[in-house]
C-alpha positions as CSV (number, residue, x, y, z in Angstrom):
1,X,253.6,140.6,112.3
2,X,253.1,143.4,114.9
3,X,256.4,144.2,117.0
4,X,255.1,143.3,120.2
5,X,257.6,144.9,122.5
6,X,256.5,148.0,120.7
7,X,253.0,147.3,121.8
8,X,254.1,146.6,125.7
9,X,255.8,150.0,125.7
10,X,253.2,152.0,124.2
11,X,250.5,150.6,126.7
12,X,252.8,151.2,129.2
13,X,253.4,154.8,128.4
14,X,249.8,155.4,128.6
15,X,249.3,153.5,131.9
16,X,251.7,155.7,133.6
17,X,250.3,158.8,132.6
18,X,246.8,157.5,133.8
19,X,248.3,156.3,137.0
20,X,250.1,159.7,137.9
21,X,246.9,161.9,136.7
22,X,244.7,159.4,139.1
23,X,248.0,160.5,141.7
24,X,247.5,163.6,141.1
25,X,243.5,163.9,141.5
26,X,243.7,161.4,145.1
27,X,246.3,162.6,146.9
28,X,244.5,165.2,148.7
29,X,241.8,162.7,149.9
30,X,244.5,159.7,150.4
31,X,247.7,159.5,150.5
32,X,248.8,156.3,150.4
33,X,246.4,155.2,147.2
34,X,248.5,158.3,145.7
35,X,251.8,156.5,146.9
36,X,250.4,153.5,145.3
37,X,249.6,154.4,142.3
38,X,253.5,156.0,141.6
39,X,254.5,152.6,142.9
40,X,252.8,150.8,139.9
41,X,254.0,153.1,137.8
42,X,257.4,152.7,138.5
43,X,257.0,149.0,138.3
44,X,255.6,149.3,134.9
45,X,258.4,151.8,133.6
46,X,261.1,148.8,134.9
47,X,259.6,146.0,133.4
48,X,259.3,147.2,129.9
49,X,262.6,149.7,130.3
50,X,261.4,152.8,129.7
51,X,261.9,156.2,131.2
52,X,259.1,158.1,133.2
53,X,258.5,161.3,131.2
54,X,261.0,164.5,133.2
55,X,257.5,166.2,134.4
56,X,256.3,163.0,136.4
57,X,259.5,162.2,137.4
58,X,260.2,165.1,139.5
59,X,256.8,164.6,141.2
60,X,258.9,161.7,143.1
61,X,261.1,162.1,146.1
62,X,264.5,159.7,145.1
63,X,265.0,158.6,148.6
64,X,261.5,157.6,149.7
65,X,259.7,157.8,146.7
66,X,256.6,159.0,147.3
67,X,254.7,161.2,145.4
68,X,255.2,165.1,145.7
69,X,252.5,167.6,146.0
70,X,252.9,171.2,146.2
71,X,252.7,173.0,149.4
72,X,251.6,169.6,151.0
73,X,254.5,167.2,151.7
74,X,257.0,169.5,149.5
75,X,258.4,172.3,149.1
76,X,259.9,174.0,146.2
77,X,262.6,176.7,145.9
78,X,263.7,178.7,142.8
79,X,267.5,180.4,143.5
80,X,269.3,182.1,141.7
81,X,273.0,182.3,141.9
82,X,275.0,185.2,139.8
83,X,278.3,182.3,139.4
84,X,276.9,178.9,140.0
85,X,273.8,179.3,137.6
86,X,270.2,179.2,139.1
87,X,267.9,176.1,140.0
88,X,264.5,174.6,141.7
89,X,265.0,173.2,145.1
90,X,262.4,170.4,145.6
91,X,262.4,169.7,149.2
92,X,260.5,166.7,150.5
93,X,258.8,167.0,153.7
94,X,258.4,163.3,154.5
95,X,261.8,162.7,154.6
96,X,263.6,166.1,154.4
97,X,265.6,164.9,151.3
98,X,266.8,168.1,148.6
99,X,266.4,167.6,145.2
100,X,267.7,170.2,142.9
101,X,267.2,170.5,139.3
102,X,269.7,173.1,137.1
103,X,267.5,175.3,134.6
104,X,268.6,177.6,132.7
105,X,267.1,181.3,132.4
C-alpha cells in the first residue's frame, strides 16, 4: 500500500520547480502570468506543508510577494561589514521592501 501523502508531496515538489522555471522564462514578456505562477506555487507548498526550496524562495518579495527578477523589479546588494558580518540586500522595487540574507564568507 503506497504512502500517499508521500506521493502528494513529491508531485508537489516537482510542480513548484516547473512553475518557478515557467516564472522564470515569462516574466520578461508578462508579468503578472509570472506573479501567477509563484502564487500557485505557494498554494501548493501550503496545502501539502512543505517548504519552497531556499533558491526559489528568495526569488519572492515577503511583503507583496511577487516574483523577483534581477535588475528588473529588484535589486540586490552584497555588504560587507568588518563587525556585523556581511550579507545580500535584496531590494524590491514594487514595493521598496529590504530583504537581507546573512552569508557567510
Amino acid at each position: 500500500m503506497p504512502n500517499y501523502k508521500k506521493i502528494a508531496k513529491r508531485i508537489a515538489k516537482s510542480r513548484i520547480h516547473y512553475l518557478f522555471e515557467r516564472a522564470t522564462k515569462t516574466f520578461p514578456e508578462n508579468r503578472e502570468l509570472a506573479n501567477k505562477y509563484v502564487d500557485l506555487a505557494r498554494l501548493y507548498a501550503q496545502r501539502v506543508r512543505i517548504k519552497i526550496p531556499k533558491e526559489w524562495k528568495r526569488r519572492i518579495c515577503h511583503k507583496c510577494k511577487k516574483f523577483l527578477y534581477p535588475s528588473v523589479n529588484c535589486r540586490i546588494r552584497m555588504q560587507s561589514r568588518k563587525g556585523k558580518g556581511s550579507h545580500v540586500s535584496i531590494t524590491c522595487l514594487d514595493c521598496g521592501n529590504v530583504n537581507r540574507y546573512y552569508i557567510k564568507i
